[in-house]
N, C-alpha and C positions, 0 to 999 in steps of 0.2 A: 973727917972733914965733911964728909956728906950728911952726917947726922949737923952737921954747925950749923950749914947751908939750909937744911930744911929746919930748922927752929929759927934761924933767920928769917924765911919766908913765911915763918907761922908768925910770926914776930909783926912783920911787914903789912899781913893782910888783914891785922886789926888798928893799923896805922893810919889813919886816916890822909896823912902827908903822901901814901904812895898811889894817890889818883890818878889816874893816866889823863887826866883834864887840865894837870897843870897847878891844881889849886895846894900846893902843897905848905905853902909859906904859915897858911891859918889853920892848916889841918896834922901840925906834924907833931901835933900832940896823940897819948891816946886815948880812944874815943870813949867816953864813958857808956854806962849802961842806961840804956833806952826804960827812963820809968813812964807806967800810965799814968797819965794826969787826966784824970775823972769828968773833974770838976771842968776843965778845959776843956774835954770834947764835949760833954753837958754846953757850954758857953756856945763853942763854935759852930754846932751843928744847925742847930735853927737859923742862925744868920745866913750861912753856906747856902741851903737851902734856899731860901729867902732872893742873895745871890743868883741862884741858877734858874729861877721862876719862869717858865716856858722857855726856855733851850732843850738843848740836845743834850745835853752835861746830865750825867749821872753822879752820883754820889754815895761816897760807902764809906761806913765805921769799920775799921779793921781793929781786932785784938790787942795789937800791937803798939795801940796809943795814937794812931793818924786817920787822919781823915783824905779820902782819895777821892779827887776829881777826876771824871774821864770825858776827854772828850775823843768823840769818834773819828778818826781820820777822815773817812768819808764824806760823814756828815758839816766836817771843819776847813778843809784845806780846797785849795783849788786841784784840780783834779791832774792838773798840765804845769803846777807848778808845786813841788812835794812843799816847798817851803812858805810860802801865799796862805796864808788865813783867810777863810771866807770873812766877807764881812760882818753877817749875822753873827759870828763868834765874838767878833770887839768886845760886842758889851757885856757878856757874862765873865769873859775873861778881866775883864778891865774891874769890874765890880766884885772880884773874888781878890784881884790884886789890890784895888784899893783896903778894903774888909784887913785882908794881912799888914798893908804898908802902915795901915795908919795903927797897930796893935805891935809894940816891941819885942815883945815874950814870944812873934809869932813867929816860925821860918818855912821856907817851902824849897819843894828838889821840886824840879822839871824831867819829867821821864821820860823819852821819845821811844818808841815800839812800831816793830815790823812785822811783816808776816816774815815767811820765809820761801817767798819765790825766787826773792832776789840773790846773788852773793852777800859772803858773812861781810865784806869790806862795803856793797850797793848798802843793804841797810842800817849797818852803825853810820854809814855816812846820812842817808835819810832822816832818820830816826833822831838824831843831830841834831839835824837843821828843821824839824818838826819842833821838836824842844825848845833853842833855839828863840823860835817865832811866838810861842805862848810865851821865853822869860822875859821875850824883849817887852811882853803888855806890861808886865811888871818893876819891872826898869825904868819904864816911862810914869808907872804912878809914883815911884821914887823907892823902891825897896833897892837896897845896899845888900853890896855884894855879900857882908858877911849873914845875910840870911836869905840869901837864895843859891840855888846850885841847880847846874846843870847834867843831866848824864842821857847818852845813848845808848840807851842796850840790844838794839836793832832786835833781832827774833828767839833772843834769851831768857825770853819769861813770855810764852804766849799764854792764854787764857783759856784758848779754845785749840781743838784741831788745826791745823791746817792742811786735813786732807780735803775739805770743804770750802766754796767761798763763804759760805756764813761765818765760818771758823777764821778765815783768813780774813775777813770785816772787823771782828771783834777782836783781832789780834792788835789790830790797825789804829794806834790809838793814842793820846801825849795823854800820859798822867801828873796832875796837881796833889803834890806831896805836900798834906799839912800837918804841921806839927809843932810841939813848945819849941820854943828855940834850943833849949837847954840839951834838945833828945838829938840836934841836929848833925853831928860827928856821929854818934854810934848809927844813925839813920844812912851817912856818906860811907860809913866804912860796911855796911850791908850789903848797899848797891856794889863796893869795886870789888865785890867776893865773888868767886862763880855761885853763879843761882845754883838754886836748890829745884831738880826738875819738878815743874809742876803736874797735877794729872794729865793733863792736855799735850802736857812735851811725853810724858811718857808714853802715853799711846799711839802718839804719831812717830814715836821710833818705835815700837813694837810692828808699828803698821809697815812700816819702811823695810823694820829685817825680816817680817812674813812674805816680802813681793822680793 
């Protein structure tokens, strides 16, 4: 029974249907395999760019066939209200949104990230509502639901240390997940995995069971 039970849940965790988001009706298929589409990120990169033209917004080609937008919590949100987008953020976000809405082939995940001063319940609830606030720019240029997604992973993929505030700044952050539509499930069924730690988490639990 216990060996059913865990090939059940191995079963489950490449399911895209078992999101704790809810989205399970379009996701309960499963996920195919994430191919690079070259010539798409060749297409998309220089517009993106283009897109983010004097902001704050960084931009990175990942291996893995997507293009990641960051923006910095700091530099984006109101400081007294975790969910408030400054206003200088509207227009980059709003011209990355239109760039996707008005391209079929295109989809995007909304990532929200914390550090981890807070509780694991404070920042998946942040981190949310950070998310959230970037998908509602995209909502509104008219991107449908079946190609964009939401996820909070509060302080389950930081970047940097968080034995540091530099660390805990860059932790602080909504990610724009771009990608062909077609890579969009195997992209949602990645997210609802437990991360894979990065350098950055590993050393701040090393740092944690040395004190």
């Amino acid at each position: 029974m216990k060996l059913l039970n865990c090939a059940s849940l191995m079963l489950c965790m490449i399911v895209a249907g078992c999101s704790s988001t809810g989205d399970k009706s379009s996701e309960a298929a499963v996920a195919p395999v994430a191919k690079v589409d070259s010539a798409w990120l060749d297409d998309y990169e220089p517009r993106l760019r283009d897109a983010l033209k004097d902001s704050r917004f960084e931009l990175e080609r990942r291996e893995e066939g997507v293009l990641v937008v960051t923006a910095p919590v700091d530099a984006s949100f109101n400081p007294d209200r975790p969910g408030m987008l400054l206003p200088a953020t509207l227009g980059p976000i709003s011209r990355v949104a239109k760039l996707v809405e008005g391209d079929e082939k295109t989809a995007v995940i909304v990532l929200g990230h914390a550090d981890s001063t807070g509780s694991i319940e404070i920042n998946q609830t942040i981190s949310r509502q950070r998310a959230g606030a970037v998908a509602a720019i995209f909502r509104l240029s008219g991107l449908k639901h079946d190609r964009l997604r939401i996820r909070g992973v509060g302080s389950d993929m930081p970047r940097a240390s968080n034995e540091h505030e530099e660390g805990r700044a860059l932790n602080r952050r909504v990610e724009m997940v771009l990608a062909p539509q077609t890579t969009l499930l195997a992209l949602i069924a990645q997210y609802n995995q437990p991360p894979t730690p990065t350098p950055a988490a590993a050393e701040a639990t090393q740092v944690a069971v040395a004190k």
